[in-house]
C-alpha positions as CSV (number, residue, x, y, z in Angstrom):
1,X,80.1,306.8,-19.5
2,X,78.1,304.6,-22.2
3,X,78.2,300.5,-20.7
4,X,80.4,299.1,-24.0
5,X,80.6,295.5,-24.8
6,X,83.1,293.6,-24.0
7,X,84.0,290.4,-25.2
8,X,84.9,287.0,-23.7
9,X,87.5,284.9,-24.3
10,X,89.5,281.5,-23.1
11,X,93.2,281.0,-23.4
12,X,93.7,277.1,-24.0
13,X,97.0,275.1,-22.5
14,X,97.6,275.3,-26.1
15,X,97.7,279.4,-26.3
16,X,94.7,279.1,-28.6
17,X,92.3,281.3,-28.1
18,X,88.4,280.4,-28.0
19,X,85.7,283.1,-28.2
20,X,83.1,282.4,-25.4
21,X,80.8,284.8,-25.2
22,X,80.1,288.9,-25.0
23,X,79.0,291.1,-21.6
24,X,77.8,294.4,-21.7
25,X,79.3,296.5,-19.1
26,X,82.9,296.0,-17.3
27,X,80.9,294.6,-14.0
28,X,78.4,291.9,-15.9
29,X,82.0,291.1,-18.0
30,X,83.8,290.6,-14.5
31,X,81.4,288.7,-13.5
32,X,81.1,286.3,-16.4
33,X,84.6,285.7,-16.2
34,X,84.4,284.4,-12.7
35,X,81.3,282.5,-13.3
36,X,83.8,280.7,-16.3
37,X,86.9,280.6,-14.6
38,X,85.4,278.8,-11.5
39,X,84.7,276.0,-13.8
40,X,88.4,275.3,-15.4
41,X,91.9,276.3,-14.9
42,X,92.4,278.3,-17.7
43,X,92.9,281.3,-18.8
44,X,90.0,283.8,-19.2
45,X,89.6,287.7,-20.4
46,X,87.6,290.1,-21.6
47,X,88.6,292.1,-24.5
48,X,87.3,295.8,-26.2
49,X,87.2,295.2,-29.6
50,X,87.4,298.0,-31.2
51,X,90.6,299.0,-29.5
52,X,92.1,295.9,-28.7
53,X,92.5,296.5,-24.9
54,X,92.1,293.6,-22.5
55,X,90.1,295.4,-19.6
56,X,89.8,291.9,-17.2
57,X,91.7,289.1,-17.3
58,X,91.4,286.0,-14.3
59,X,93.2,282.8,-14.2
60,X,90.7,279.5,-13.8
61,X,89.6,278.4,-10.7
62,X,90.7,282.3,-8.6
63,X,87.7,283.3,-9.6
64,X,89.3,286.7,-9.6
65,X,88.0,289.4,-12.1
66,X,90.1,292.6,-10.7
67,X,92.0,292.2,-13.9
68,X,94.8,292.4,-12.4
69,X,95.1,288.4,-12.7
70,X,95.9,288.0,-9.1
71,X,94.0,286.3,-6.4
72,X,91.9,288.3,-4.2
């Protein structure tokens, strides 16, 4: 399987949506999204573009990139 790229994003109290970055390969994009969400409480995930799919997704301050959005 090719590494893709994935890219990051953060979901604001708002439910605006702010591009933060891009990771290439599902573990360097889990990681990122820990590294980000251990910094707020919002919102972070990582998103194929071409397809749309959200392939990680952690909630600020879990620091949990399982994608499954819940706390390890």
């Amino acid at each position: 399987m090719v590494d893709r790229s994935y890219d990051l994003f953060e979901k604001l109290p708002d439910q605006s949506v702010v591009w933060r970055g891009v990771a290439h390969g599902l573990e360097n994009a889990q990681l990122k999204l820990g590294e980000l969400a251990a910094k707020t409480n919002h919102e972070y995930f990582a998103m194929y573009l071409p397809t749309q799919e959200v392939v990680a997704r952690v909630n600020g301050t879990s620091g949990d990139p399982s994608g499954d959005g819940k706390a390890a």
